[in-house]
KOLZA-370107 format. One line per field, with one value per residue: x, y, z of N, C-alpha, C, CB in turn. Coordinates in pm, whole numbers, always signed. Glycine has a CB too. Example, Ala and Ser with C-alpha at 12.3 -4.5 7.8 and 13.67 -1.06 7.14 Angstrom:
<sites>
nX = (+1319 / +1285)
nY = (-569 / -225)
nZ = (+780 / +708)
caX = (+1230 / +1367)
caY = (-450 / -106)
caZ = (+780 / +714)
cX = (+1320 / +1290)
cY = (-330 / +3)
cZ = (+780 / +787)
cbX = (+1131 / +1408)
cbY = (-447 / -60)
cbZ = (+905 / +572)
</sites>
This chain:
<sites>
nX = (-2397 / -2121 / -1916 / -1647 / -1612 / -1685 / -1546 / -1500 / -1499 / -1306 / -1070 / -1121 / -1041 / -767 / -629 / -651 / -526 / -278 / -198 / -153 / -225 / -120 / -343 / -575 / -813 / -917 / -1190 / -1408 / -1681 / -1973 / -2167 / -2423 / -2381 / -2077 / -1894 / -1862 / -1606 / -1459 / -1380 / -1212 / -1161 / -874 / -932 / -1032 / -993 / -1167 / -1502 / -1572 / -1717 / -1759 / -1588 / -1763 / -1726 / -1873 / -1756 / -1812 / -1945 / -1795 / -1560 / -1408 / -1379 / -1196 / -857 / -711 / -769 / -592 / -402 / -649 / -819 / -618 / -575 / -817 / -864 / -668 / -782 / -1037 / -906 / -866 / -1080 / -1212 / -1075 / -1071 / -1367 / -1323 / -1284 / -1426 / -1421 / -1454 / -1267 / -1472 / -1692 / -1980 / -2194 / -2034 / -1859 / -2007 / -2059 / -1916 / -1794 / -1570)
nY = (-2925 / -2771 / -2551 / -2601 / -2797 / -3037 / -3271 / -3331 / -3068 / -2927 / -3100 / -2981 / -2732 / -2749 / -2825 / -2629 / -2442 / -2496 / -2352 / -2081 / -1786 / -1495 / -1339 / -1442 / -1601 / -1864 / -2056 / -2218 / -2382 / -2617 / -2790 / -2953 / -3327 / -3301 / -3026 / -2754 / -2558 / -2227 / -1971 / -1656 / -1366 / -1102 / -845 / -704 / -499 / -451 / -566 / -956 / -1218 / -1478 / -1804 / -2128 / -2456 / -2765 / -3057 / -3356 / -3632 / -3908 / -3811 / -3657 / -3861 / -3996 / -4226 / -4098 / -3832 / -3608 / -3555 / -3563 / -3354 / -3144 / -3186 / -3100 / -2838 / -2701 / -2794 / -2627 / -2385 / -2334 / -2306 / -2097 / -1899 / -1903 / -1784 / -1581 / -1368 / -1157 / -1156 / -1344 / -1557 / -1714 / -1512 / -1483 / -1292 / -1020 / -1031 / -988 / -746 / -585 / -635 / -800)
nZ = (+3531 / +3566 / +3311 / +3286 / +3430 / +3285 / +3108 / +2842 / +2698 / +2857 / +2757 / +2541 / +2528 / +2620 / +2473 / +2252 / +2394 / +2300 / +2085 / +1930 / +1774 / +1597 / +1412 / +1535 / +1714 / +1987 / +2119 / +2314 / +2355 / +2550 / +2361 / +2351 / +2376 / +2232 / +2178 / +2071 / +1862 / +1835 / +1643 / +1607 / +1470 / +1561 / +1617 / +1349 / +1074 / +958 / +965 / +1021 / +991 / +1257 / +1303 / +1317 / +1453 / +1496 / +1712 / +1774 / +1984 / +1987 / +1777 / +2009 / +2215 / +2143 / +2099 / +1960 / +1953 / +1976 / +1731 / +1553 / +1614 / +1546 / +1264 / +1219 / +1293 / +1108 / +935 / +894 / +977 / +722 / +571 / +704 / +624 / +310 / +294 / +384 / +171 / -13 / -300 / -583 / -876 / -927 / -866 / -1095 / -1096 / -1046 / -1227 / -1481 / -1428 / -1394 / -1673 / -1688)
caX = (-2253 / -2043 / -1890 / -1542 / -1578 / -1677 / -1415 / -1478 / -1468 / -1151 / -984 / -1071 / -956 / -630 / -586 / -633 / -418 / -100 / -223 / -143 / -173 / -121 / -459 / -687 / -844 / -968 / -1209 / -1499 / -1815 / -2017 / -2255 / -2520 / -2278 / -2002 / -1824 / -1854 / -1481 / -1546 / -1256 / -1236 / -1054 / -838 / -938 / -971 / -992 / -1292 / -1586 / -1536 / -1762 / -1708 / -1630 / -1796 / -1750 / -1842 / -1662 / -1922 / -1896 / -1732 / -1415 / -1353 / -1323 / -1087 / -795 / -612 / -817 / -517 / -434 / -737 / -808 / -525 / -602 / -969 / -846 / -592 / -893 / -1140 / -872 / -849 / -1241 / -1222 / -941 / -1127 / -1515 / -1320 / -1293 / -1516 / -1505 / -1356 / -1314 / -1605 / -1840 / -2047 / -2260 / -1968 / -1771 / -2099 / -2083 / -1753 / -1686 / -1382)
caY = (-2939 / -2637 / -2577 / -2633 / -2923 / -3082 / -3308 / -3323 / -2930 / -2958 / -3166 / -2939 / -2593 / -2777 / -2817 / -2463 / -2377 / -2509 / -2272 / -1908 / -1721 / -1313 / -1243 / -1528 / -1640 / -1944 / -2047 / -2387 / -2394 / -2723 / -2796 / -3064 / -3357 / -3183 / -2943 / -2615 / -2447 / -2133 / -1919 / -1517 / -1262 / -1040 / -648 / -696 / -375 / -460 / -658 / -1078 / -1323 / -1604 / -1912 / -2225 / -2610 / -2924 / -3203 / -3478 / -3754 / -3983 / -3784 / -3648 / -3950 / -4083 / -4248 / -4016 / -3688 / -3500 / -3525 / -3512 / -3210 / -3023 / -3181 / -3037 / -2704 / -2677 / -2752 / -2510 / -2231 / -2285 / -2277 / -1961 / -1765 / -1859 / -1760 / -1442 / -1368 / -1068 / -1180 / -1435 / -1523 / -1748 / -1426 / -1436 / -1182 / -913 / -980 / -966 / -636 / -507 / -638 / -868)
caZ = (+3545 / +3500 / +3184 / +3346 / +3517 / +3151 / +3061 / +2705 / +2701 / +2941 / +2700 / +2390 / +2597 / +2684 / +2364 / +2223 / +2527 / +2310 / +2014 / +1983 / +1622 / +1539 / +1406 / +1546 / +1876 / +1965 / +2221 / +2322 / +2453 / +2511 / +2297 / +2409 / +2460 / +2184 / +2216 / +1971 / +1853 / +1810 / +1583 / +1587 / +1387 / +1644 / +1584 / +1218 / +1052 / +882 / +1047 / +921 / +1044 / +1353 / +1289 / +1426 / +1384 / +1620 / +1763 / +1836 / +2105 / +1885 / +1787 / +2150 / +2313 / +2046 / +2161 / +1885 / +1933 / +1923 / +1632 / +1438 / +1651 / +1474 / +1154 / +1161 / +1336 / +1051 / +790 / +920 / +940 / +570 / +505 / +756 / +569 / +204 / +368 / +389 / +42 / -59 / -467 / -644 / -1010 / -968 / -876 / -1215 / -1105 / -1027 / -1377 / -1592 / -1401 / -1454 / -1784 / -1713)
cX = (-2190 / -1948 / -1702 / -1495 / -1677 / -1588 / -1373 / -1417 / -1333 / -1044 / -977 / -988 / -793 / -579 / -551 / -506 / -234 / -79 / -228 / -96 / -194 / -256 / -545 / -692 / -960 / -1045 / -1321 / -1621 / -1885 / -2134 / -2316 / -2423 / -2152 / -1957 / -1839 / -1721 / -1527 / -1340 / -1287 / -1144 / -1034 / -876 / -950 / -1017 / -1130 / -1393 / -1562 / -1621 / -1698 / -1733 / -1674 / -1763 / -1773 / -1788 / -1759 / -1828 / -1756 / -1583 / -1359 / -1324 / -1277 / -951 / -665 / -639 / -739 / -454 / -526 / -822 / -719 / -543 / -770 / -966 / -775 / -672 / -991 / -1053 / -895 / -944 / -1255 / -1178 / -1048 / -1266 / -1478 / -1321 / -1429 / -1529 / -1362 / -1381 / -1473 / -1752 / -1882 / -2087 / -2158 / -1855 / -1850 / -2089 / -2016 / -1723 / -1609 / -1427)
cY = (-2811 / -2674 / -2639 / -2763 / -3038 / -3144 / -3305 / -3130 / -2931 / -3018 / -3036 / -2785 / -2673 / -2809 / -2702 / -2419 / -2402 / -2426 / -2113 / -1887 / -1570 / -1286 / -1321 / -1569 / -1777 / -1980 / -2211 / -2335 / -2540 / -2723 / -2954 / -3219 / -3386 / -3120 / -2810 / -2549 / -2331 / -2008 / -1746 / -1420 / -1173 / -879 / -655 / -527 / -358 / -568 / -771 / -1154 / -1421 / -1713 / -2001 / -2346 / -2691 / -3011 / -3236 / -3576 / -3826 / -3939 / -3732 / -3715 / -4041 / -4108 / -4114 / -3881 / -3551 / -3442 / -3523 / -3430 / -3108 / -3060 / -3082 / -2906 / -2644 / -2655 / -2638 / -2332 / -2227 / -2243 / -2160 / -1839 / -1754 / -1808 / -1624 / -1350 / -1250 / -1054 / -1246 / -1391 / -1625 / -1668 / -1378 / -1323 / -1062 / -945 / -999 / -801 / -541 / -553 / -746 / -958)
cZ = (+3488 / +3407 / +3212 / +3383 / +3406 / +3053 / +2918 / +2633 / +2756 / +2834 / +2544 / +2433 / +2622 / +2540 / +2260 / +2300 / +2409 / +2121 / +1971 / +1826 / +1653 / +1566 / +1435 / +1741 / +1882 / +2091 / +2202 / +2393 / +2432 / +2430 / +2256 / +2438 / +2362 / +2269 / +2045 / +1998 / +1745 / +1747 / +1548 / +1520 / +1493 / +1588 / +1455 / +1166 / +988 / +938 / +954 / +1049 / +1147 / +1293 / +1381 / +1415 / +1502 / +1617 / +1881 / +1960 / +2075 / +1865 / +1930 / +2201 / +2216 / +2123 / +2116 / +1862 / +1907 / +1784 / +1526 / +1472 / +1572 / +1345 / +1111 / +1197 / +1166 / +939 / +784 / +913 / +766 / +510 / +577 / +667 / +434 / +240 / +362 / +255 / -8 / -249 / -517 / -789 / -1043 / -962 / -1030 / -1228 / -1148 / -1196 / -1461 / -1555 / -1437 / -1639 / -1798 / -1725)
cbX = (-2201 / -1964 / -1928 / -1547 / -1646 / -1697 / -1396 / -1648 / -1567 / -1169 / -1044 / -1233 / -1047 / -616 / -646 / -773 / -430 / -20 / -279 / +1 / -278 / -86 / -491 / -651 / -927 / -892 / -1255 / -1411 / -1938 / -2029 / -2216 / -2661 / -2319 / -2059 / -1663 / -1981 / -1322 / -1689 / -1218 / -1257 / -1112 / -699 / -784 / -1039 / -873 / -1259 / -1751 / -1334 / -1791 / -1770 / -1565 / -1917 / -1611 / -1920 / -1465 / -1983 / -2015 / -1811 / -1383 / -1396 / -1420 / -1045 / -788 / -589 / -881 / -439 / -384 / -807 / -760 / -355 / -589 / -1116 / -726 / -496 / -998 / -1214 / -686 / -807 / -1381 / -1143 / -704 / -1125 / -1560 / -1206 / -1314 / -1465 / -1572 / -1381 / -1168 / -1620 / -1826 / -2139 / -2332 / -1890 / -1636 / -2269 / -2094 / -1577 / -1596 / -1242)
cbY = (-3068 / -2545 / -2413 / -2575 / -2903 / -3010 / -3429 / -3383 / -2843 / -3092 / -3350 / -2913 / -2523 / -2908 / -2878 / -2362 / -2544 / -2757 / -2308 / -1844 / -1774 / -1270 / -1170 / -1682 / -1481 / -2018 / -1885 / -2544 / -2266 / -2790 / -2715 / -3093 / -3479 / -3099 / -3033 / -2492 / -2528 / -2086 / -2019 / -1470 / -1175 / -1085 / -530 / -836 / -331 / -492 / -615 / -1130 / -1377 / -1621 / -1951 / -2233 / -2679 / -3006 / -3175 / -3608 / -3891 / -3967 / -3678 / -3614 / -4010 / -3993 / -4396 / -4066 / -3664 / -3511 / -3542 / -3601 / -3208 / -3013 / -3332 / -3103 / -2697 / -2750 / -2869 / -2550 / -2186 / -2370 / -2396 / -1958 / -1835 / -1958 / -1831 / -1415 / -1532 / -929 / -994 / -1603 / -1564 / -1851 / -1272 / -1494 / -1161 / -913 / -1054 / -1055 / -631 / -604 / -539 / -878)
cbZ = (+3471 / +3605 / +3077 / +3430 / +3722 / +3107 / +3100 / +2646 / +2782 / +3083 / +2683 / +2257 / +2795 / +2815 / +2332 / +2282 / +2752 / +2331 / +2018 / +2146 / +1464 / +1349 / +1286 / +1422 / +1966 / +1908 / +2266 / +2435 / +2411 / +2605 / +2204 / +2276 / +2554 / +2114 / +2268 / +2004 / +1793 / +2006 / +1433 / +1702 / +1239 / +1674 / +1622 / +1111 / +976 / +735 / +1076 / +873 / +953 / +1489 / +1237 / +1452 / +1290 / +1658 / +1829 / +1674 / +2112 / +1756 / +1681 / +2224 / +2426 / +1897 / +2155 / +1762 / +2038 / +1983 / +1618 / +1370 / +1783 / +1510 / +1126 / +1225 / +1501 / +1058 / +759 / +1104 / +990 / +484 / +535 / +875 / +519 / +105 / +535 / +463 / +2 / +19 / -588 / -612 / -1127 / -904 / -778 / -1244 / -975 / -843 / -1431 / -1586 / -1311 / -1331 / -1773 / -1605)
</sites>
């Protein structure tokens, strides 16, 4: 079945579709009978990891998928943005290193 004509996919692209940020891009692929959202940093100036997360059977064919589509989009940006984080105050290693 082409990836298109994949309703569960269909449903999560039509959903992205009503999503549009600055520095992010968002896109789906299926993944076995999921769906994989797949989250990208636009041009960043500095290379930053892709994100990934699934949406199983189960929440897709929820009667209420929409919103707990944007609730789990909304959570994953947040675990995206901190993932970006190149040193916190919890890096032990790097302030035994420095001093502070």
């Amino acid at each position: 079945m082409p990836e298109a004509a994949n309703p569960r996919l269909e449903r999560v692209l039509t959903q992205l579709r009503l999503y549009e940020h600055p520095l992010l891009d968002f896109s789906a692929r299926r993944k076995g009978e999921g769906v994989e959202v797949i989250i990208q940093f636009k041009n960043p100036p500095v290379p930053v990891h892709t994100y990934y997360f699934d949406l199983h059977e189960r929440d897709l064919d929820h009667p209420q998928f929409e919103w707990s589509f944007q609730r789990q989009l909304y959570d994953c940006l947040h675990d995206y943005l901190v993932e970006m984080f190149i040193r916190t105050p919890q890096d032990r290693a790097e302030r035994r290193r420095t001093g502070l």
